[in-house]
C-alpha positions as CSV (number, residue, x, y, z in Angstrom):
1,X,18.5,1.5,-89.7
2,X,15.7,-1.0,-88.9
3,X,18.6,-3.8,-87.6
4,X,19.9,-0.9,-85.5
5,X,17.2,0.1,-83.9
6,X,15.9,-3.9,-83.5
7,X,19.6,-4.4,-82.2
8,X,19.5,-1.6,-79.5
9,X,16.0,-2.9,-78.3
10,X,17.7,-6.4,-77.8
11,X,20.5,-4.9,-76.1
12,X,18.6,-2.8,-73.6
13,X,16.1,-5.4,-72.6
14,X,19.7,-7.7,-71.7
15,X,20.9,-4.8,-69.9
16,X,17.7,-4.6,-68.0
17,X,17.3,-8.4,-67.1
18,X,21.1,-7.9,-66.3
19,X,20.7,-5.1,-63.4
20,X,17.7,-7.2,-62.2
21,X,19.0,-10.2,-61.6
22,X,22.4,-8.1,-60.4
23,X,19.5,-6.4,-57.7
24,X,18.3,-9.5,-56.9
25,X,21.2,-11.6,-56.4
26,X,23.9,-9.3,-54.9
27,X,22.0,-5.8,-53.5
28,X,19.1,-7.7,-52.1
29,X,21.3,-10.8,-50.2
30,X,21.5,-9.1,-47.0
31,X,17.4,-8.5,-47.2
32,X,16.3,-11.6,-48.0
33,X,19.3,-13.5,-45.8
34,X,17.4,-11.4,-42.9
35,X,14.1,-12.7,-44.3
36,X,15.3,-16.4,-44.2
37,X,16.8,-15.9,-40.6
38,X,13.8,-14.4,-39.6
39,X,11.5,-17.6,-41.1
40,X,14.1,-20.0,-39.3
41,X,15.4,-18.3,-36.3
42,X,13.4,-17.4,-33.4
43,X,13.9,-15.6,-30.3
44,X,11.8,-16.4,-27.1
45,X,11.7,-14.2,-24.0
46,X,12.4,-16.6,-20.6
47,X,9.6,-15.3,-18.2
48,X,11.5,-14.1,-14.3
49,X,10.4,-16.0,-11.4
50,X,9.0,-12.8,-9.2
51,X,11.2,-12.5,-5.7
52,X,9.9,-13.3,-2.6
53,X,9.1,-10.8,0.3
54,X,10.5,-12.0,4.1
55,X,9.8,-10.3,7.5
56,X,12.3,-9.1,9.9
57,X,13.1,-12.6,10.7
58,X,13.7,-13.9,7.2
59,X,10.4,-15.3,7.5
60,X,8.5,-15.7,4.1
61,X,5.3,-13.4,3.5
62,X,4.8,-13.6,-0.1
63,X,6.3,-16.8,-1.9
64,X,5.8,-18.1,-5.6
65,X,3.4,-21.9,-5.3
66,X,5.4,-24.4,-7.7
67,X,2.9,-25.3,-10.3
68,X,2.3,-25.6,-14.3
69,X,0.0,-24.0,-17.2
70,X,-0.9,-25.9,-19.9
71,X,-0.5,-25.2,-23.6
72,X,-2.1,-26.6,-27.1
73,X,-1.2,-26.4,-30.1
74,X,-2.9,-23.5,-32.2
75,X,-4.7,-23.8,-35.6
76,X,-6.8,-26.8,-33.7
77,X,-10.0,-25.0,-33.5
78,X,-10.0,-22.9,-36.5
79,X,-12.1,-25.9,-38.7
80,X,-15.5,-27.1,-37.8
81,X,-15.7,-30.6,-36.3
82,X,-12.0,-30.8,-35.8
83,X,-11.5,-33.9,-33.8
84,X,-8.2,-33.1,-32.7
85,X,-9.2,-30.4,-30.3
86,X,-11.9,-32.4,-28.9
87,X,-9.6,-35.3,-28.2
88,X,-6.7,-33.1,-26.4
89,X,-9.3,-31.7,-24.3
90,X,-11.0,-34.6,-23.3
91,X,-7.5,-36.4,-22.7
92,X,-6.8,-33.0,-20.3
93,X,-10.0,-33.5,-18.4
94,X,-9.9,-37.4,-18.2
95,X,-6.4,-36.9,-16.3
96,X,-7.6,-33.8,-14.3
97,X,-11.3,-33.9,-14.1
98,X,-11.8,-30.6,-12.2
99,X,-11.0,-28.0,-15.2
100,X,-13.4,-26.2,-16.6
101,X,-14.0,-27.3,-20.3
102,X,-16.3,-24.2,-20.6
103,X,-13.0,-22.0,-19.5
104,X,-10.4,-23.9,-21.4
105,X,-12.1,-23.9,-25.0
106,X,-13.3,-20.2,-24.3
107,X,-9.2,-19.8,-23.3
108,X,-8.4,-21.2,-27.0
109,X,-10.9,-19.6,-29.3
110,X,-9.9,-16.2,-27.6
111,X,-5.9,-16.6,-28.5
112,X,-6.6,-18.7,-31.6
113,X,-6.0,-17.3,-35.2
114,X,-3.9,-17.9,-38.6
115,X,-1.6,-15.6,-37.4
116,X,-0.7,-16.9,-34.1
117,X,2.1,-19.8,-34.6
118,X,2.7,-20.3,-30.6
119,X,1.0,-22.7,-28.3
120,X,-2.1,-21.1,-26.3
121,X,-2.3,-21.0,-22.8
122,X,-5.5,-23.0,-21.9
123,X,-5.2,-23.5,-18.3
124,X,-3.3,-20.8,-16.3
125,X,-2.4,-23.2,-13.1
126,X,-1.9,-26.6,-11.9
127,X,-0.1,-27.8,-8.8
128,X,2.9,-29.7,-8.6
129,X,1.1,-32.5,-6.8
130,X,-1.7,-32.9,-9.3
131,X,0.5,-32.6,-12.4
132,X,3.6,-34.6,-11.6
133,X,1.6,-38.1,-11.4
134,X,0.7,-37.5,-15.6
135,X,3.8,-35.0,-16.2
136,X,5.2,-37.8,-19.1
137,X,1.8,-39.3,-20.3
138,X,0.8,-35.5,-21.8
139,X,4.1,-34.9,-22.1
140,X,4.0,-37.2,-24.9
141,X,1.2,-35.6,-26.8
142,X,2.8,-33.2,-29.5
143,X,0.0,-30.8,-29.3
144,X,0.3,-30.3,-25.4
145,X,2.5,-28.3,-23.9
146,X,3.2,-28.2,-20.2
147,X,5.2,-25.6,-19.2
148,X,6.1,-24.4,-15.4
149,X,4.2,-21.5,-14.1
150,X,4.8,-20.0,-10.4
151,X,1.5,-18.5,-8.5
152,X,1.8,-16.4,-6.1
153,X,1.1,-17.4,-2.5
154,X,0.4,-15.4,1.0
155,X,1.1,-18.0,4.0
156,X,-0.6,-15.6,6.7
157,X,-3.5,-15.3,4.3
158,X,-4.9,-12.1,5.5
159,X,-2.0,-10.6,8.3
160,X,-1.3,-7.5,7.0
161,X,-2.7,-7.4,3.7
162,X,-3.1,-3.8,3.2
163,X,0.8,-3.7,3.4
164,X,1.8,-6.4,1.2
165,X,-0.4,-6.1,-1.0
166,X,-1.6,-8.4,-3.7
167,X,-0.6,-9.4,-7.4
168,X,-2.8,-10.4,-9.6
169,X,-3.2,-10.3,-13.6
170,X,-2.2,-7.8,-15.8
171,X,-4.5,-5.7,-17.5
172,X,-4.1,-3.2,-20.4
173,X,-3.2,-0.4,-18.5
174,X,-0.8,-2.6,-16.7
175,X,0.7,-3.9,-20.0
176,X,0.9,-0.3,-22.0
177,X,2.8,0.9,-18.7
178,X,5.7,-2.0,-18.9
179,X,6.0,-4.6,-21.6
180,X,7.5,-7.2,-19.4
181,X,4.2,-7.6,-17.9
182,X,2.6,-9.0,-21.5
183,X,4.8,-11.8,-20.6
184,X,4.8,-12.1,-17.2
185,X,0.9,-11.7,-17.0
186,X,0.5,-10.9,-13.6
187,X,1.7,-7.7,-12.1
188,X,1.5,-6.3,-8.6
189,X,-1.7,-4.2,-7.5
190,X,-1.1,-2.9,-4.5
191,X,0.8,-2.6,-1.0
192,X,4.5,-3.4,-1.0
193,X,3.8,-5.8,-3.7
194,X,2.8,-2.6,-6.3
195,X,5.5,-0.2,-5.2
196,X,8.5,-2.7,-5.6
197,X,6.7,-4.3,-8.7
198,X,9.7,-3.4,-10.8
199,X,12.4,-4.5,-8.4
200,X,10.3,-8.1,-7.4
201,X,9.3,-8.8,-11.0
202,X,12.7,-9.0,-11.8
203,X,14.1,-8.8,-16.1
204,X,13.0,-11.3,-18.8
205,X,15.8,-13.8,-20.4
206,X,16.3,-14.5,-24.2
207,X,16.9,-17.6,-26.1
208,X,17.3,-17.9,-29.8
209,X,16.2,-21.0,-31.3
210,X,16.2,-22.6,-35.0
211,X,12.9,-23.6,-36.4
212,X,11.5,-25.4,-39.3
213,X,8.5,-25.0,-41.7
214,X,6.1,-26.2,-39.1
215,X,7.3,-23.7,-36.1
216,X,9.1,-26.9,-34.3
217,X,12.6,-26.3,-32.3
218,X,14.9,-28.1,-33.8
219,X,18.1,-26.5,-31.9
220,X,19.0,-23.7,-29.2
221,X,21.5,-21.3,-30.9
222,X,22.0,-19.2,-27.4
223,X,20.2,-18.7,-24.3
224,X,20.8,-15.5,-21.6
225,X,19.0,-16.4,-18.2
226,X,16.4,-14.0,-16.7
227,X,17.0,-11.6,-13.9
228,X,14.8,-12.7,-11.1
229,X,14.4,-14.3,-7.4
230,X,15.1,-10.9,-5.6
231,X,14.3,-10.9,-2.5
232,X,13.2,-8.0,-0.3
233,X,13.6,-8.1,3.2
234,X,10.9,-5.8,5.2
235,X,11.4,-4.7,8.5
236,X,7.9,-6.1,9.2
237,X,7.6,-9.0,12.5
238,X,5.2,-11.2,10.8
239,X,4.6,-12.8,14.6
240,X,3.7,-9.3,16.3
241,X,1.5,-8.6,13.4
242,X,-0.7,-12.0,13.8
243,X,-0.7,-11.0,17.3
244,X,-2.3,-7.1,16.6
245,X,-4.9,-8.7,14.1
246,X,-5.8,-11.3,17.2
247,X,-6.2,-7.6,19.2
248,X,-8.6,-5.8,16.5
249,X,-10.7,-9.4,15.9
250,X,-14.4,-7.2,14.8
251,X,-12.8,-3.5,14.8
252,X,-12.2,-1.3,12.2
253,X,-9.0,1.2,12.2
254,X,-5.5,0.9,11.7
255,X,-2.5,0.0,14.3
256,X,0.9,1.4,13.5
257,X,3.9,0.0,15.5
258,X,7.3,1.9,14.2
259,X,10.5,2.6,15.5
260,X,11.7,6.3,16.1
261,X,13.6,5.9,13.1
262,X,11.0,5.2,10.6
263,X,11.2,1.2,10.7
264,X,7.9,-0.1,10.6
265,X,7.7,-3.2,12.7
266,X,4.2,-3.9,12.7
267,X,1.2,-2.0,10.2
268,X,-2.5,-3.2,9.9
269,X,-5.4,-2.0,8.3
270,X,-9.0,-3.8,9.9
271,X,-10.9,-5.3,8.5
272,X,-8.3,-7.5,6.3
273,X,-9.0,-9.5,3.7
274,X,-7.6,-12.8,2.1
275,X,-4.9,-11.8,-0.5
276,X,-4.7,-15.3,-2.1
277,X,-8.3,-14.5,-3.3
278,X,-6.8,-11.9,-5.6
279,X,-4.4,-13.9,-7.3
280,X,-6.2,-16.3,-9.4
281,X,-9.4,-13.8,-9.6
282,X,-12.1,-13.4,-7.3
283,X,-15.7,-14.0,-7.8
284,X,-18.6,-11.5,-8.3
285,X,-20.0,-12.3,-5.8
286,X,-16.8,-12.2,-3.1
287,X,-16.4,-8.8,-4.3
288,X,-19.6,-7.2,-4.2
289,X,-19.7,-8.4,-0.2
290,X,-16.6,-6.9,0.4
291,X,-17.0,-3.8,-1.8
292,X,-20.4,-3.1,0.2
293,X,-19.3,-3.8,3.7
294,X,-19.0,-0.3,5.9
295,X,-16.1,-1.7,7.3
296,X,-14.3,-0.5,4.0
297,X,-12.1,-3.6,4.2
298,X,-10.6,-2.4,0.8
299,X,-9.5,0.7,1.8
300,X,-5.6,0.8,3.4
301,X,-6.8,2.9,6.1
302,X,-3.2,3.4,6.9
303,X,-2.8,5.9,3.9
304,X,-5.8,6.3,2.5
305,X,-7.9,6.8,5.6
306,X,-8.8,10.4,6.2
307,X,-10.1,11.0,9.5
308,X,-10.2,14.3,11.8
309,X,-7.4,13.9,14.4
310,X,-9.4,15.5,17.4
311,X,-7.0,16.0,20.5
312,X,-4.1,13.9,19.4
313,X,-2.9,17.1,17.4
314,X,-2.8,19.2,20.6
315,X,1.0,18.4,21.1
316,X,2.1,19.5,17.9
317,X,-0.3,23.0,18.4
318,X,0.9,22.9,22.0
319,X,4.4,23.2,20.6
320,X,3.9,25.9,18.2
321,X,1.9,28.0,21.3
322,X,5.0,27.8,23.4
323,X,7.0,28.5,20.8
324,X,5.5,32.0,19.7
325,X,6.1,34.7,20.8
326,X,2.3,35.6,21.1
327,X,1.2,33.0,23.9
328,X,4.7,31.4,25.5
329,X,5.3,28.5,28.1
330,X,3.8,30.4,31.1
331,X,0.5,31.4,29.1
332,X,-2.5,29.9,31.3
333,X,-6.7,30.3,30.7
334,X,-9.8,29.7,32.8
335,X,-11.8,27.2,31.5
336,X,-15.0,27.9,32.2
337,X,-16.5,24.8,29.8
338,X,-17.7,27.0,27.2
339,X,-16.4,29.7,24.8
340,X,-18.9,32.3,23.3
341,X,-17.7,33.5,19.6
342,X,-20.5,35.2,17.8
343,X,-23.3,33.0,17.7
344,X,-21.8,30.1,18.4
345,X,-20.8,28.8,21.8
346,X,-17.6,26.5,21.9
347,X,-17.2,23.6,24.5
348,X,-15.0,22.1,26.2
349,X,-15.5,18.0,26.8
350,X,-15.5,18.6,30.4
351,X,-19.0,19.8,31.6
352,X,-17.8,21.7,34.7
353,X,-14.5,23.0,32.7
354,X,-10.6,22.7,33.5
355,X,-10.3,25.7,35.9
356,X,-6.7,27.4,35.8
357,X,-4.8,25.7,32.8
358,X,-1.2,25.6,31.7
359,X,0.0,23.6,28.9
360,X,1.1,20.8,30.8
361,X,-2.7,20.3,32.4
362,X,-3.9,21.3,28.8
363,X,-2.2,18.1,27.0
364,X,-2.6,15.9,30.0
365,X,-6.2,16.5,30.7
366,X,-7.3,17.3,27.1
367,X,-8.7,20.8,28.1
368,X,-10.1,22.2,24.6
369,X,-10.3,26.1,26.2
370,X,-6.9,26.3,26.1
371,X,-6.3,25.7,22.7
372,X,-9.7,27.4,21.7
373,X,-8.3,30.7,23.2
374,X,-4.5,29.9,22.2
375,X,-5.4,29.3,18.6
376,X,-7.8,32.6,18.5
377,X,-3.6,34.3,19.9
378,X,-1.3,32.6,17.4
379,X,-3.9,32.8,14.5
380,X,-4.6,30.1,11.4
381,X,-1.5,31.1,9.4
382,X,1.1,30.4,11.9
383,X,-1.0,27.1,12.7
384,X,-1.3,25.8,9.4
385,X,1.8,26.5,8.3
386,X,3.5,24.8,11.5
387,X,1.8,21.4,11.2
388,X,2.8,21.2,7.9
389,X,6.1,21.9,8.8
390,X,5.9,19.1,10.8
391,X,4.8,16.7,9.0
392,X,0.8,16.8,8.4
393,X,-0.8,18.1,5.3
394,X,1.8,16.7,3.0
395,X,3.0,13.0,2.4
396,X,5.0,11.2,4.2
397,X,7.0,9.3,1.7
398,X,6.1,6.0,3.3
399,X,7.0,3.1,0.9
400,X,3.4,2.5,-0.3
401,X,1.7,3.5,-3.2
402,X,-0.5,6.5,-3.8
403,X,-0.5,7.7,-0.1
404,X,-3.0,10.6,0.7
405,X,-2.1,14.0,1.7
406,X,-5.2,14.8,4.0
407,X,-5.8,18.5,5.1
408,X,-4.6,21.3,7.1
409,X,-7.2,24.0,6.7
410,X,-5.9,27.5,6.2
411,X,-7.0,31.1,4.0
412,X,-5.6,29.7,1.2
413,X,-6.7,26.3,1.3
414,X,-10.4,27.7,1.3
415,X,-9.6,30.1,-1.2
416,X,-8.3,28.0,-3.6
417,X,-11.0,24.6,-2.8
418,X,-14.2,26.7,-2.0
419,X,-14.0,30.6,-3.6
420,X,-15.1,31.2,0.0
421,X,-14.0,33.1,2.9
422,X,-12.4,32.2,6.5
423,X,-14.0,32.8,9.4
424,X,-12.6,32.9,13.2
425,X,-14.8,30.3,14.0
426,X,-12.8,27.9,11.4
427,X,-9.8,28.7,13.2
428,X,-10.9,27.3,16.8
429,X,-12.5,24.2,15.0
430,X,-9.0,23.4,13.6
431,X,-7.6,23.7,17.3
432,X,-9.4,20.8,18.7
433,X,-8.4,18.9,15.2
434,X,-12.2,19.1,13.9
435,X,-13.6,20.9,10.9
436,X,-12.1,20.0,7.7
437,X,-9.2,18.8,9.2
438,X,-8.1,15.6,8.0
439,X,-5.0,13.4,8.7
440,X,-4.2,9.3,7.8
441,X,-2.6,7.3,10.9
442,X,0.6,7.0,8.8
443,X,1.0,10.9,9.2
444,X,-0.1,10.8,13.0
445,X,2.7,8.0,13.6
446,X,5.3,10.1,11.9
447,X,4.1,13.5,14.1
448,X,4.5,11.3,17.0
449,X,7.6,10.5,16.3
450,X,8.5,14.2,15.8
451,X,7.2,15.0,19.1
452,X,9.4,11.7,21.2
453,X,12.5,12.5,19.1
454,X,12.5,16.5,17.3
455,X,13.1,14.7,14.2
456,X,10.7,13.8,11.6
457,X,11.4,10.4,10.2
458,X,10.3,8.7,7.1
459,X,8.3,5.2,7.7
460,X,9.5,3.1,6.1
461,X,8.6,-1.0,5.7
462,X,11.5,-2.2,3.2
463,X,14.6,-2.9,5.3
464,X,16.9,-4.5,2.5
465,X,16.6,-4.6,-1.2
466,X,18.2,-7.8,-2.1
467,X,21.6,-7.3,-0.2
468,X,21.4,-3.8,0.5
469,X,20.2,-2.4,3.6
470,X,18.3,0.8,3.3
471,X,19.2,3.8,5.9
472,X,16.3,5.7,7.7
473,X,15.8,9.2,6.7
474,X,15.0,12.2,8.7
475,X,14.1,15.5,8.5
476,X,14.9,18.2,11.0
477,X,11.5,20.5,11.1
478,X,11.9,22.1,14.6
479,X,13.7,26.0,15.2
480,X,15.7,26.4,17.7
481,X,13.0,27.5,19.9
482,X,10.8,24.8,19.4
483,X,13.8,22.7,20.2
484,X,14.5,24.0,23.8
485,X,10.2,23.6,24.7
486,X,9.4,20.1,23.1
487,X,10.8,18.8,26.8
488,X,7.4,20.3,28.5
489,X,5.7,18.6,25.5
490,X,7.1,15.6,25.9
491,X,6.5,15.6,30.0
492,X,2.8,16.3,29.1
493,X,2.7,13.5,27.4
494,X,4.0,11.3,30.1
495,X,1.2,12.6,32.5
496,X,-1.0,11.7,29.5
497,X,-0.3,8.0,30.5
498,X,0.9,7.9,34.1
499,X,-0.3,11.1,35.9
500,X,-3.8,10.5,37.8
501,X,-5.7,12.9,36.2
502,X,-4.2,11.7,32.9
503,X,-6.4,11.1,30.1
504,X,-5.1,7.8,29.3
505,X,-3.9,6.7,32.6
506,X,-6.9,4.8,34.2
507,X,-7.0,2.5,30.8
508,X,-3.0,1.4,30.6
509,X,-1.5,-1.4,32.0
510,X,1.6,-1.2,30.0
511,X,5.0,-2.9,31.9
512,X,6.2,-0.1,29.8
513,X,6.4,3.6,30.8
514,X,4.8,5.5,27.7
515,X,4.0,9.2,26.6
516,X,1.5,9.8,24.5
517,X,-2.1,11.5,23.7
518,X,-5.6,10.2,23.1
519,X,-7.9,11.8,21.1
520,X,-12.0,11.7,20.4
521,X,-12.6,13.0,16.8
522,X,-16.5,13.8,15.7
523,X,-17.8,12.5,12.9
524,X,-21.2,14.4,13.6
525,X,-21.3,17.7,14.9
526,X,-23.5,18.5,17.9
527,X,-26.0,20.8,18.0
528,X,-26.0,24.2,20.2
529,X,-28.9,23.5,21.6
530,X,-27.9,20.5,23.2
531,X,-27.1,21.0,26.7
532,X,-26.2,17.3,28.0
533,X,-24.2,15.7,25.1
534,X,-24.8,12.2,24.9
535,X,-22.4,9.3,26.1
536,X,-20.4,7.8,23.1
537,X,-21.8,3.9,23.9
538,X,-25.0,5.6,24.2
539,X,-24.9,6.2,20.6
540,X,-25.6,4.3,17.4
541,X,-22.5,2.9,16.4
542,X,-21.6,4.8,13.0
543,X,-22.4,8.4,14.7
544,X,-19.6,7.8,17.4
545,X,-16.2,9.4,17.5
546,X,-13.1,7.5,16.4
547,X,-10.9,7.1,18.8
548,X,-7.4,7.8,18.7
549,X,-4.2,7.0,21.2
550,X,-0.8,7.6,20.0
551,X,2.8,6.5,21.7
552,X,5.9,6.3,22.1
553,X,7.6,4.4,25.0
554,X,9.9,3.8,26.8
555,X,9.5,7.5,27.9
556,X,13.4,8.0,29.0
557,X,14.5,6.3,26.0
558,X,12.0,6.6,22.9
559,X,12.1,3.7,20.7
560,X,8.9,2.9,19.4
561,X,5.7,4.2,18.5
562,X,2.2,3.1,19.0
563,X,-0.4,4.2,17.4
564,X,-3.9,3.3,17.5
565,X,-7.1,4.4,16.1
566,X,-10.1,2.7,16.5
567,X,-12.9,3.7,14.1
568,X,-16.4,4.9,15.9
569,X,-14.5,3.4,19.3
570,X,-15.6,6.3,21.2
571,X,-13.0,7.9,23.9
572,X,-9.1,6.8,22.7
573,X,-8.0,5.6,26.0
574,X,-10.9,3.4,26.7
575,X,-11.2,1.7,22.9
576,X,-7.3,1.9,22.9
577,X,-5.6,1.8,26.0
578,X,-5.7,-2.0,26.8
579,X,-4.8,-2.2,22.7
580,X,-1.8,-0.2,23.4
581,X,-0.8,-1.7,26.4
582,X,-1.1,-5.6,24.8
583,X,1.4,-4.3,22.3
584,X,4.0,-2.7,24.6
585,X,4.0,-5.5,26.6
586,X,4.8,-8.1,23.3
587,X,7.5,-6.0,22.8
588,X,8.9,-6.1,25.7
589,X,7.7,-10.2,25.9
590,X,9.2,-10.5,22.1
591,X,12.7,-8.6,23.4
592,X,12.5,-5.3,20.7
593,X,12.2,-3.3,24.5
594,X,15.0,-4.2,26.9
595,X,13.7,-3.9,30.6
């Protein structure tokens, strides 16, 4: 029984060493032949060269610098007193003596562990010129690696930054958001640069490679190129937009120039700023200047400048008054200068009032009466809900990120922000474009492209992605009523610029005929007790008006806007009428108007 038993023991303990080494040699193959690819295989993502961004013209705005980042070998810094790492750096900074050491070692230690088998990047960029002449002497070294490395470059330096944006490095946001940017490193951060990121960044490649014990290639087992150089074509002229900066050298505001179809030829926000300083990182210092400044030189005023619109929205209101019902094309008032409405007295800008006014003498000579009373007829609803019909209050769908929506005060819109009621006064405040009304230039170039064309188009600055050319978009906002009276608008607007009385008229000296509509927005409110309001230079500067003047020409066959708004520049047609006129006539110099 004992032999038995000692027998069956023996036998079981075979039978046990016999599935084990069955498990390990035959069910565990494909597991471990994985692990012993894994250990000797590796796959490396190629990096895509970003695409460049071109003007009109084919002219290049934003371009990739040819240059190199350097690389060392990791584990060097890991011991105390390791000689090796000392040596590469000094032989890095004998060759190119203007590194930072401090930077580079700081670079290292950061990236530098026992679980990181990859060369560190220790210096992010050095030109072609100054690496080329030692390219093969630290190309030798077998714990340097020098590996090329586009930077980003902006040829016009500052011309239209607030359009094209900037890239500069990734961060963790950036990263979480879109892998490829881990190994990219830089991403865009705003303009055109940010919304096309994904498009311009292009897709990574993939190369499998053998390695041996000490992570050295030894051979390239495949290799499938990145996705990249895409180029987008804008229908920005990079020459017409040198020439605008020239024309707003110490102003703030924003210039618009965009074809009644939505093209944007020309878009700048002033003050600019250098974009190149963005790309490499700028200093503390750099940014605590600009971040202070008034001027706001951050801000793309374009989109994200909120300003009242004063008189420039009469056209649009002018519109919806001859449109209703309630108030009608032949509708006149007596401006008297002043409007009593409970205890508040509204004025008009003229002291001595407009007399008799009709529409057409209400657009052309500002009158604020007429829309005072007119809006007090036709009500804040109807208002409200008009302007946003055409085009104000809501985006515009512009190709730039995070655009603003501004406001177009209404019941509801009070209601929902404040918990407060609306008053009648609100209403007449809204009629002049004051109050809590709040548009961006974008939205007012867009409007007055509405009122040249009766369709609403959407700006737009990409003209071709890569090959493909992108169609302009419209909306059709007007009724059929609206459609028959935008005519007496648009002749309105043409006594705006060319009547004598006009508001604008005295300040143009376009070779261009134009329409259009200037406008004086408050950014102070003036007191009723003031009797003689004082003169707009007689004021200090940031309590004056902006001042708004916004186009389209040529009047008998609208092809562009131009819109101008000049921040604390007083009345629009002085601060902008020779503005506007300089630009009409480089369009008609540069060929985009036929005479």
């Amino acid at each position: 029984m004992k032999i038995k038993f000692i027998l069956f023991i023996f036998a079981l303990t075979w039978f046990a060493l016999l599935v084990r080494v069955f498990l390990l040699s035959v069910e565990s193959n494909t597991y471990y032949e994985k692990l012993s690819y894994d250990n000797t295989i590796k796959t490396e993502q190629i990096p895509p060269v970003r695409g460049e961004i071109l003007d009109i013209n084919n002219k290049p705005i934003a371009i990739n610098e040819l240059g190199f980042k350097i690389q060392l070998a990791p584990h060097l810094g890991l011991k105390k007193n390791n000689y090796i790492f000392k040596e590469e750096i000094d032989t890095l900074l004998r060759f190119l003596p203007n590194l930072d050491r401090e930077k580079i070692i700081k670079n290292y230690k950061k990236a530098d562990s026992y679980y990181n088998h990859n060369f560190i990047d220790i210096v992010e960029f050095v030109s072609y010129e100054d690496i080329m002449p030692i390219y093969s002497i630290l190309n030798l070294r077998d714990m340097i690696n020098i590996v090329s490395s586009p930077k980003r470059f902006y040829p016009y330096s500052e011309v239209a930054a607030h359009s094209i944006g900037y890239v500069s490095r990734a961060n963790k946001s950036d990263i979480k958001d879109d892998k490829l940017q881990e190994l990219i490193g830089y991403t865009g951060k705003s303009g055109i640069e940010k919304y096309y990121n994904t498009y311009l960044q292009g897709e990574a490649g993939k190369r499998e490679i053998k390695v041996n014990a000490n992570n050295q290639e030894i051979e390239e087992l495949s290799s499938e190129a990145a996705i990249e150089n895409r180029k987008l074509t804008l229908n920005i002229d990079i020459e017409l937009q040198k020439y605008i900066s020239s024309l707003f050298v110490k102003k703030s505001g924003a210039v618009i120039v965009m074809g009644v179809d939505g093209a944007i030829l020309s878009a700048g926000s002033f003050p600019e700023y250098n974009l190149n300083t963005f790309v490499a990182g700028i200093t503390y210092e750099d940014w605590d200047r600009l971040s202070n400044s008034l001027e706001k030189p951050f801000t793309n005023k374009l989109i994200h400048g909120l300003y009242p619109p004063g008189s420039v929205i009469k056209t649009g209101l002018g519109l919806l008054y001859i449109s209703a019902p309630e108030i009608g094309p032949n509708w006149s008032v007596h401006c008297t200068a002043s409007l009593p409405l409970g205890k508040r007295v509204f004025r008009c800008w003229k002291k001595d009032g407009h007399g008799s006014t009709s529409i057409t003498k209400a657009i052309r000579e500002s009158c604020d009466d007429y829309f005072y009373k007119g809006s007090i007829q036709l009500g804040i609803k109807k208002m409200s809900d008009g302007l946003i019909r055409y085009g104000l209050g809501r985006k515009t769908g512009v190709d730039l990120p995070n655009e603003f929506v501004g406001t177009v005060p209404s019941r509801e819109w009070k209601r929902n922000k404040y918990n407060k009621p609306w008053y009648i006064g609100e209403t007449v405040n809204t009629s002049i474009g004051q109050g809590d009304f709040l548009t961006t230039p974008m939205q007012m170039a867009q409007f007055t492209a509405l009122m040249a064309t009766s369709r609403l188009p959407r700006p737009q600055f990409a003209k071709k992605i890569g090959e493909e050319e992108i169609r302009p978009e419209f909306e059709e906002v007007l009724n059929e009523d609206e459609l028959k009276k935008l005519p007496i608008i648009q002749k309105a607007m043409y006594e705006v610029c060319n009547y004598p009385s006009g508001t604008a008229t005295s300040y143009l000296s376009s070779k261009v005929k134009i329409a259009g509509k200037t406008g004086t927005a408050q950014v102070i409110g003036i007191l009723q007790d003031i009797k003689e309001r004082e003169l707009e230079h007689e004021m200090e500067y940031y309590t004056r008006s902006h001042a708004w003047f916004t186009t389209y020409g040529p009047y008998d066959n609208p092809q562009y806007v131009v819109l101008v708004m000049v921040e604390h520049g007083g009345h629009g047609g002085a601060a902008a009428g020779k503005i506007v006129s300089d630009i009409y006539n480089k369009l008609l110099e540069m060929e985009y108007i036929k005479k």
